[in-house]
C-alpha positions, -999 to +999 in steps of 0.1 A: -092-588+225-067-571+241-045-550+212-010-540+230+005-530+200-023-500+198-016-497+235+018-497+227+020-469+206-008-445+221+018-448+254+048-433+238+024-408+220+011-396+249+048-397+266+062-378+234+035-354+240+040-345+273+078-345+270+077-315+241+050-300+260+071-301+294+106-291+277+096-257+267+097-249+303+128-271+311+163-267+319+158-225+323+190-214+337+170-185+352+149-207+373+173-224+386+170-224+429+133-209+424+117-241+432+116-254+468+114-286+487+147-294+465+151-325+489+129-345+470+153-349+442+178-364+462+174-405+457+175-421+489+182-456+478+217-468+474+215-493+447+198-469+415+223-440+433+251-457+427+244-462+386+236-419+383+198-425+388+195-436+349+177-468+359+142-454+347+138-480+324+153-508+344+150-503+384+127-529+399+115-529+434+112-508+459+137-483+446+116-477+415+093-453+436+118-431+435+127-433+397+104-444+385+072-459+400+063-485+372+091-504+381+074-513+417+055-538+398+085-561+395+083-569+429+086-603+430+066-610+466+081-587+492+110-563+495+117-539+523+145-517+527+165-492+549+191-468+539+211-440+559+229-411+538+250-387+548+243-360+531+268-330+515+295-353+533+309-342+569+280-313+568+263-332+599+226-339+579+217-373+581+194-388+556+174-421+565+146-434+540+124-468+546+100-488+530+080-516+520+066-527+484+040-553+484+025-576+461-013-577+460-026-596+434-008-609+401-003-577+387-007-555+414+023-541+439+020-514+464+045-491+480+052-473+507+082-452+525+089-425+539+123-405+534+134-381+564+164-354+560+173-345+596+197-309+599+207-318+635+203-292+661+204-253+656+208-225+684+177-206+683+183-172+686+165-139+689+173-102+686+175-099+721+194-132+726+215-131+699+240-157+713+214-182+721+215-201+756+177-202+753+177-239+732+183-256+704+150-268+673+153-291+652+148-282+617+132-318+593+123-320+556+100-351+550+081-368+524+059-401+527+053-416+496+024-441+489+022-454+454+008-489+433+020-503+398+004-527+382+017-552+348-006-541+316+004-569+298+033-590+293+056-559+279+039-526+295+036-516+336+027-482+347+018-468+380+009-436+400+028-419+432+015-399+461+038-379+481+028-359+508+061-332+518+065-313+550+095-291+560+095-272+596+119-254+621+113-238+648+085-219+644+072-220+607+064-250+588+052-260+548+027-292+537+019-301+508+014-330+480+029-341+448+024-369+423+044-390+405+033-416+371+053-432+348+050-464+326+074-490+316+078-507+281+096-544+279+107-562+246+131-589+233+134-625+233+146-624+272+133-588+277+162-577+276+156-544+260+138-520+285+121-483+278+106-459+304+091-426+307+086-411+345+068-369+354+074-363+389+067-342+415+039-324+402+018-308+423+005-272+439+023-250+453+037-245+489+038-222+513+055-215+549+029-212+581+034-206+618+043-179+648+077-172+627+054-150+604+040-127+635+052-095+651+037-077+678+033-038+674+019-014+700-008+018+689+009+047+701-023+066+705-043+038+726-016+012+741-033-016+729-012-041+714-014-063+678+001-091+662+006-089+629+013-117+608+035-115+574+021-136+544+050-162+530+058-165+491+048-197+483+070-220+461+063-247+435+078-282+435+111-290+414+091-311+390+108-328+362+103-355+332+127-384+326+130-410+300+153-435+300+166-466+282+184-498+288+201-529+275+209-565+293+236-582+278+229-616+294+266-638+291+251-665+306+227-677+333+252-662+361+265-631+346+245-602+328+257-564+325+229-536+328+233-503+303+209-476+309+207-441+297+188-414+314+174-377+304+161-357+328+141-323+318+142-304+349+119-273+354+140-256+374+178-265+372+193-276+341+189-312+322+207-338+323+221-369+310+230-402+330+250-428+320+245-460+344+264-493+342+249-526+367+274-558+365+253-587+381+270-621+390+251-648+404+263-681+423+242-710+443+236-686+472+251-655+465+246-624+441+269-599+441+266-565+418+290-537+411+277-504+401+288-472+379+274-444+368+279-408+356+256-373+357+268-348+331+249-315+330+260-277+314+287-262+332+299-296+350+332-285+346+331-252+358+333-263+396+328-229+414+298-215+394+278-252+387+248-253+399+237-287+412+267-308+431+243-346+423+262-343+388+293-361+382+309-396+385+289-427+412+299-458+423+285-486+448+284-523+447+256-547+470+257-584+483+229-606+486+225-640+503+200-660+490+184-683+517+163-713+517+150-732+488+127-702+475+162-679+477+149-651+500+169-625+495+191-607+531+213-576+508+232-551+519+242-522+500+264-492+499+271-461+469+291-433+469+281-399+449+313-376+448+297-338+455+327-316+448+332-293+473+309-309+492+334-337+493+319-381+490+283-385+502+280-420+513+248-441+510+246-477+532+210-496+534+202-532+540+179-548+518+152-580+524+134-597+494+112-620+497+099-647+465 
């Protein structure tokens, strides 16, 4: 017989675990900007952005492959989704992410999206050209993500992420792969009470490729000529581990108020702590939700020498029709993430869920 008390227990053992094992190496001020591929810990997805990313406990969906990737297996049927960011404000990068989760059995969901950061177009230039006129590249950071979750039992969910990264320009170009897992623990009379513990992007470490590397050089004594090429430093992944918590105070069958809290160790920045409200209001054939959040980490404050500029107040609200008599779901959605200096970096999407 299945015991999921016992199973219940050896999961946040194992999570308590590998949190004191993973903290000792988190939040080091002096690795902070040591890690690369630092794109992959900007959320894509509007909805979870707007409440500060502290949905790790309580983000369903699609979305959840980004927080964390138990929550996939919530999907009810079908969900696809496309959002368009752009990012560090009026900086001229555009963000675009899309995806699909899938159920495939009764317990079993599967996810996939890609997320795309896109610099616009640069000037190459050269030593001898050092105005340009010779064209423009094109410089990309990707990741594709392909992950599954699956319900354990009526109160736990886990599930595993791949993620495989790229990042090019002109003439040089990185590849590698990462992997995310986290589970999910549900309890209370309307499980309404939600716990979660997410490690993510772990995985070896990367390294730049390509003609960028190589330089030609002539033997004086003989003419003849060489290309040498110039080994790249590699870099690891920003991995991190984040726990989270949450509470649905449920005023009736059309109104119900989200609270989550989030903690995020990070190996190479400093932690944090997120703070995420989610007001839900549903009618006959239309849900609307209102979003809040906050990111505080050390030295938030101190604007000119912080660190990280995803910390501070969020906001974003979405809008769902519900059509036909098994309420498909047609969304959109929008969040804003204030960046400082970097001024408001606005996040729309559109949203399709299917029952």
């Amino acid at each position: 017989m299945y015991n999921s008390k016992f199973s219940i227990k050896r999961a946040f053992l194992i999570g308590s675990a590998i949190f004191v094992g993973f903290s000792s190496n988190a939040g080091n001020e002096d690795r902070v900007g040591s890690a690369g591929a630092s794109h992959m810990l900007v959320n894509p997805w509007a909805r979870s952005g707007a409440t500060g990313d502290a949905g790790i406990s309580s983000v369903n969906g699609l979305e959840a492959s980004f927080i964390n990737i138990a929550g996939i297996a919530f999907t009810d049927k079908t969900q696809i989704k496309f959002n368009h960011t752009n990012w560090m404000g009026s900086a001229g990068i555009g963000f675009n992410s899309a995806g699909i989760s899938q159920r495939v059995s009764e317990s079993g969901v599967i996810a996939i999206s890609i997320q795309s950061m896109n610099f616009g177009d640069v000037m190459v230039t050269t030593v001898n050209n050092p105005e340009g006129s010779i064209g423009f590249f094109s410089p990309r950071a990707n990741v594709f993500n392909i992950g599954y979750a699956r319900t354990f039992s009526e109160s736990i969910s886990g599930g595993i992420n791949f993620k495989v990264i790229s990042e090019n320009i002109s003439d040089l170009k990185a590849n590698g792969i990462g992997i995310d897992a986290g589970i999910r623990y549900v309890t209370g009379e309307q499980d309404q009470m939600k716990f979660g513990i997410t490690l993510k992007n772990v995985g070896p470490v990367m390294k730049f490729k390509g003609d960028g590397l190589a330089n030609q050089a002539t033997y004086v004594s003989t003419g003849n000529i060489v290309t040498l090429e110039q080994r790249s430093a590699t870099y690891e992944l920003p991995s991190l581990l984040g726990i989270g918590a949450s509470y649905d105070f449920i005023f009736n069958e059309m109104n119900k108020l989200n609270l989550a809290f989030g903690y995020t160790a990070n190996s190479f920045q400093s932690d944090q702590f997120r703070l995420g409200l989610d007001y839900g209001m549903t009618q006959e054939k239309l849900a609307f939700n209102l979003r809040a959040g906050y990111v505080y980490e050390k030295g938030l404050l101190d604007v000119e020498n912080r660190s990280n500029a995803l910390i501070g107040p969020t906001a974003g609200f979405s809008v769902d029709a519900l059509v036909g008599e098994s309420k498909t779901a047609l969304g959109i959605e929008y969040c804003a993430r204030f960046a400082g200096i970097f001024g408001v970096i606005h996040t729309f999407g559109a949203t399709i869920s299917l029952k």
